[in-house]
Wavefront OBJ file of the C-alpha trace (Angstrom):
o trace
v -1.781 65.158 -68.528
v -0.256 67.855 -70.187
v 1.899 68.165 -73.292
v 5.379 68.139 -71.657
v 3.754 64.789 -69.378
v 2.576 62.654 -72.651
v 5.833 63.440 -74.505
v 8.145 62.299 -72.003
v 5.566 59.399 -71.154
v 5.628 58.422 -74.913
v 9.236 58.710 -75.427
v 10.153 56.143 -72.359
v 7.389 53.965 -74.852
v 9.644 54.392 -78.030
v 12.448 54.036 -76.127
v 12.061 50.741 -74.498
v 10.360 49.440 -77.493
v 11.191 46.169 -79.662
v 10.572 44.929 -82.629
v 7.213 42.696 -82.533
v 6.397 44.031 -79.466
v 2.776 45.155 -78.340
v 3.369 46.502 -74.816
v 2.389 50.204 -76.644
v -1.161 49.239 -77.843
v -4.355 50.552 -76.096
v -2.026 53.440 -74.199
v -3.162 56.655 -75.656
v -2.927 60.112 -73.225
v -4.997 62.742 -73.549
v -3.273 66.237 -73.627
v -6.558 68.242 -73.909
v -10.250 67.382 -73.397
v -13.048 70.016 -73.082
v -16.170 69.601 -71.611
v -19.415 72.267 -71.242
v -21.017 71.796 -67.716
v -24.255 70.432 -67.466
v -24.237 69.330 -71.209
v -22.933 65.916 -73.404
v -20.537 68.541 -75.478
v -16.897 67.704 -75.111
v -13.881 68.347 -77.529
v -10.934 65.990 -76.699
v -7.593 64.905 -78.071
v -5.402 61.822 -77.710
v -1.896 61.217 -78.359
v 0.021 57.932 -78.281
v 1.585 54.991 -80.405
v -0.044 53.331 -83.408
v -0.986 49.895 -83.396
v -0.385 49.618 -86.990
v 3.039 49.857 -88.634
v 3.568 51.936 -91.766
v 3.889 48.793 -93.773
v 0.400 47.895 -92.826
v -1.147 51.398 -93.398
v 0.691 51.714 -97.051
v -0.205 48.020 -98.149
v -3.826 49.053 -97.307
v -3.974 45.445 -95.105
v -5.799 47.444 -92.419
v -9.498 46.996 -92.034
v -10.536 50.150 -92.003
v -10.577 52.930 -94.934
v -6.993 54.413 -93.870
v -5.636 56.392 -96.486
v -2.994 58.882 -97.431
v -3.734 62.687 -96.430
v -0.277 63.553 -97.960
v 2.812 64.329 -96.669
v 3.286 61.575 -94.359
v 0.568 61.266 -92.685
v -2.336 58.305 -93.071
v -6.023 59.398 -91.821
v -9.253 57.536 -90.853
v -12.339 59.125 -89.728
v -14.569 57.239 -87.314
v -17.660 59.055 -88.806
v -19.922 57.395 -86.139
v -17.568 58.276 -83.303
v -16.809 61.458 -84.865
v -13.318 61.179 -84.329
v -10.650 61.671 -87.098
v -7.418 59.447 -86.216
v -4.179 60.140 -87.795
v -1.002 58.360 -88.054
v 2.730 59.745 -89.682
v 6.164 58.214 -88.753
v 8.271 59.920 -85.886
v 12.014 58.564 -85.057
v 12.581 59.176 -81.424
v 16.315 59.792 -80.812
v 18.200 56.846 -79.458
v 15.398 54.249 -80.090
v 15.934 50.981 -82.241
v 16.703 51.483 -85.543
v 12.763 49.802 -86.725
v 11.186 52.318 -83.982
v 9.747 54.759 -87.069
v 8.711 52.582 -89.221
v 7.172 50.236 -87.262
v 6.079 52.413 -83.891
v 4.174 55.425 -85.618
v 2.698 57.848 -83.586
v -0.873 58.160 -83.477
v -3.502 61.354 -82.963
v -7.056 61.721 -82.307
v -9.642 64.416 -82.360
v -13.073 63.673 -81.130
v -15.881 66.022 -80.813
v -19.426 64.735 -79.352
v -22.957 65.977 -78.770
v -21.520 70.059 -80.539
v -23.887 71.060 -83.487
v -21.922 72.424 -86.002
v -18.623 71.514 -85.424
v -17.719 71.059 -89.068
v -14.960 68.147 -90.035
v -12.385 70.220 -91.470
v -12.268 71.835 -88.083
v -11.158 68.465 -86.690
v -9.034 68.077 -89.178
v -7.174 71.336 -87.732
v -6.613 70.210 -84.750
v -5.556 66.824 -85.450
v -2.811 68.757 -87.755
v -1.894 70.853 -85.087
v -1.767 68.256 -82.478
v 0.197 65.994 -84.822
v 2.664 68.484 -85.639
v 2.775 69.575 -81.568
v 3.734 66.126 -80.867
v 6.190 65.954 -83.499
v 8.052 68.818 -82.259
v 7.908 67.885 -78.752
v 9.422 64.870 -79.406
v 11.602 65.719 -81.739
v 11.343 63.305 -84.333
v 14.482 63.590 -85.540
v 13.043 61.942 -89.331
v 11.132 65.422 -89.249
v 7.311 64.423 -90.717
v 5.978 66.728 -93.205
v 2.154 67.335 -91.651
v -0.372 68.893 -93.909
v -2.128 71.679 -92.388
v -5.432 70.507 -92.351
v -6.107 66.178 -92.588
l 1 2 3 4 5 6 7 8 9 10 11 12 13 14 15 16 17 18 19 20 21 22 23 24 25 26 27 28 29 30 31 32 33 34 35 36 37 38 39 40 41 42 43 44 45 46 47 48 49 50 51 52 53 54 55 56 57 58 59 60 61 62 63 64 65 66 67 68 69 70 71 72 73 74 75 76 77 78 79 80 81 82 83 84 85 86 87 88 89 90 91 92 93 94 95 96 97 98 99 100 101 102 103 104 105 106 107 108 109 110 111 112 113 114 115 116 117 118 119 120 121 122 123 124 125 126 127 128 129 130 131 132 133 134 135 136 137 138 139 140 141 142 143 144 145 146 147 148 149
């Protein structure tokens, strides 16, 4: 799918969601993946909305090690997936009035099977991407993303 595809995918999500509501979990789009022929290497991103509230990822309830990357974005790295995953808040105009707070959007970068490829290069992209999303969307709360998670 590409960029313009996810974000009008994910704001139809925010738009029709509620309060309580987990119709957004599991659905996650990827707007680039990158795969070498004939070899396990592949480079791939995901975009989509967070499971988690920002309640839950501030309170530090979560089970995993989420924490604060600053700005307003929260970061866990799945070191045996190799895959960073970042969450920040992101008001989609003409959603319910909970939608930011409680409907983050979520990123992830994943890299498998490349030598080398060093974490703060994943943390790049997961910036970027984040901050691509934002603006395609057009979180009207306007996230401040770091430039490297």
């Amino acid at each position: 799918m590409s960029v313009d595809e996810v974000t009008k995918w994910m704001a139809s999500l925010a738009r029709s969601w509620e309060p309580g509501s987990t119709a957004h979990w599991s659905n996650r789009e990827k707007p680039c993946e990158i795969s070498l022929s004939d070899t396990r290497q592949q480079l791939s991103s995901e975009a989509g909305w967070s499971n988690s509230s920002l309640e839950d990822l501030k309170s530090g309830r979560q089970p995993r090690g989420w924490r604060s990357v600053g700005g307003d974005v929260f970061a866990y790295e799945e070191a045996n997936r190799r895959t960073l995953i970042a969450v920040f808040p992101c008001k989609v105009p003409g959603t319910d009035k909970q939608q930011e707070a409680g409907l983050p959007m979520e990123v992830r970068v994943s890299d498998r099977a490349m030598p080398g490829f060093k974490d703060h290069l994943r943390g790049r992209l997961a910036s970027a991407l984040a901050r691509t999303m934002s603006g395609a969307l057009k979180c009207v709360n306007d996230p401040v993303i770091p430039s490297e998670l």
